[in-house]
matplotlib code that plots the C-alpha trace (Angstrom):
import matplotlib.pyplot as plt

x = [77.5, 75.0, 71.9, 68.4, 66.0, 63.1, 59.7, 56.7, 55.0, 51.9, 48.7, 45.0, 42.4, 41.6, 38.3, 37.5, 38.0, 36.5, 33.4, 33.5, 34.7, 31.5, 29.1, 30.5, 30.2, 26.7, 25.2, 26.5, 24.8, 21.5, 22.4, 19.9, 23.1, 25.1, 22.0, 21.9, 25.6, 25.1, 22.0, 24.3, 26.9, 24.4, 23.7, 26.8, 27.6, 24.8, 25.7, 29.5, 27.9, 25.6, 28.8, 31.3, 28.7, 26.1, 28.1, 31.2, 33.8, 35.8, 37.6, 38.5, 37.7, 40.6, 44.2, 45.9, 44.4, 42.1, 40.3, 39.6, 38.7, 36.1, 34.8, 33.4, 32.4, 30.4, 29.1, 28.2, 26.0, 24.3, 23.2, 21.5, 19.7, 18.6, 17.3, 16.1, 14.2, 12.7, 11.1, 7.1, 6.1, 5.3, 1.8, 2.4, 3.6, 6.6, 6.0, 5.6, 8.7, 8.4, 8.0, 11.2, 11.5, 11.7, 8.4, 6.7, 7.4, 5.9, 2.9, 2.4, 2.7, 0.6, 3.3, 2.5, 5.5, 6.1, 4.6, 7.9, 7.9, 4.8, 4.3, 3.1, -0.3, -1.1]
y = [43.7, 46.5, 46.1, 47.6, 49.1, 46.6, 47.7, 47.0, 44.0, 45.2, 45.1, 45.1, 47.3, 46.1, 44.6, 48.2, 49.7, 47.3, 47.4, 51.6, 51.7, 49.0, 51.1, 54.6, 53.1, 51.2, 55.2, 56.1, 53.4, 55.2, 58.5, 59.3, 60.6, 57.4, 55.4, 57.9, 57.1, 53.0, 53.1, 54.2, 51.7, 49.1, 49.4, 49.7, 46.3, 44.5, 45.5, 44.5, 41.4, 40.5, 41.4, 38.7, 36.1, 36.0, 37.0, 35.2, 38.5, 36.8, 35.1, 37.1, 35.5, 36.8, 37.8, 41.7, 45.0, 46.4, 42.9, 42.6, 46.2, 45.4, 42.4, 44.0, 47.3, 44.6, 42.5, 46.1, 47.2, 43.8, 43.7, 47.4, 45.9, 43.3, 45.7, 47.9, 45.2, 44.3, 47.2, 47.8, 49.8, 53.2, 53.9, 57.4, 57.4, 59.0, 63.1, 62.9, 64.2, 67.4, 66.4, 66.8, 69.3, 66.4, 65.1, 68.4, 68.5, 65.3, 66.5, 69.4, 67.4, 65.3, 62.6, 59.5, 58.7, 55.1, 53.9, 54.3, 57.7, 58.8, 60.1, 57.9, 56.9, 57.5]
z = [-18.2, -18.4, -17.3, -18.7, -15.9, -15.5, -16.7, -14.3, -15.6, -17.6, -16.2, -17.2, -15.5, -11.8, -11.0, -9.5, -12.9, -14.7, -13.5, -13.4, -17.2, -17.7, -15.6, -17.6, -20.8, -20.7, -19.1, -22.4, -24.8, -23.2, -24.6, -27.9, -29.6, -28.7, -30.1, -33.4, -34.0, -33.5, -36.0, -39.0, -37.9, -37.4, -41.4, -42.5, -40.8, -41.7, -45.3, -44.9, -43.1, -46.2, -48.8, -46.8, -46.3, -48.8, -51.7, -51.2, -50.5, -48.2, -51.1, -54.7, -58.0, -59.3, -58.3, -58.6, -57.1, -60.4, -60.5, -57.2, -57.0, -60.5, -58.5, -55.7, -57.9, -59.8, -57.2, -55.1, -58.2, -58.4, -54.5, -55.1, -58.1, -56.1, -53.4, -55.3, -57.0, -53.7, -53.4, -53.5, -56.4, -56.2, -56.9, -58.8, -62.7, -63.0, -64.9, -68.4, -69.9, -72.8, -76.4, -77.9, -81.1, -83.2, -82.0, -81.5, -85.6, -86.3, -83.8, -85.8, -89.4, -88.1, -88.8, -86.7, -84.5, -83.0, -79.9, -77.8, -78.4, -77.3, -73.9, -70.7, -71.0, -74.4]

ax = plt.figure().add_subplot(projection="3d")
ax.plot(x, y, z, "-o")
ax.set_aspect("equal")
plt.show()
């Protein structure tokens, strides 16, 4: 009967390098890159956070690939409506856009035009 070489057993890291892999890591968390790289990832996980938990993604609606994929397309768009609909109000009105030649004619006939396509403010 042939017999395989025995492999070592495995081992984790000894107390030693434990608590040197602890202390080399937490010297890095200190870094201000370290801390520029966590801030992005700390957004992107609360966001995956607030898709699994407050908007049921854990569990599909429906079953095959393209629904699932429409669902959380769908569900994405509604969260930035709702936090873009959280927003404060921006105290400037957005630039009045050109006439267009349609309405520069009726400016110049002197042909009202409807109130929806008058400029801002007028």
């Amino acid at each position: 009967m042939h017999h395989l070489p025995r492999k070592p057993p495995n081992r984790g890291l000894s107390p030693r390098e434990l608590r040197d892999l602890q202390l080399r890591v937490g010297n890095e968390q200190q870094t201000p890159e370290w801390k520029t790289r966590y801030a992005v990832r700390s957004g992107v996980e609360g966001t995956v956070n607030e898709f699994a938990h407050g908007h049921g993604m854990r569990r599909c609606r429906y079953r095959g690939q393209g629904k699932v994929h429409l669902q959380h397309v769908l569900t994405a768009i509604a969260i930035n409506i709702e936090r873009l609909s959280g927003l404060p109000a921006t105290e400037e009105a957005p630039p009045a856009r050109r006439p267009t030649v349609f309405q520069t004619y009726l400016d110049q006939h002197e042909i009202p035009r409807p109130k929806s396509w008058r400029p801002l403010g007028t």
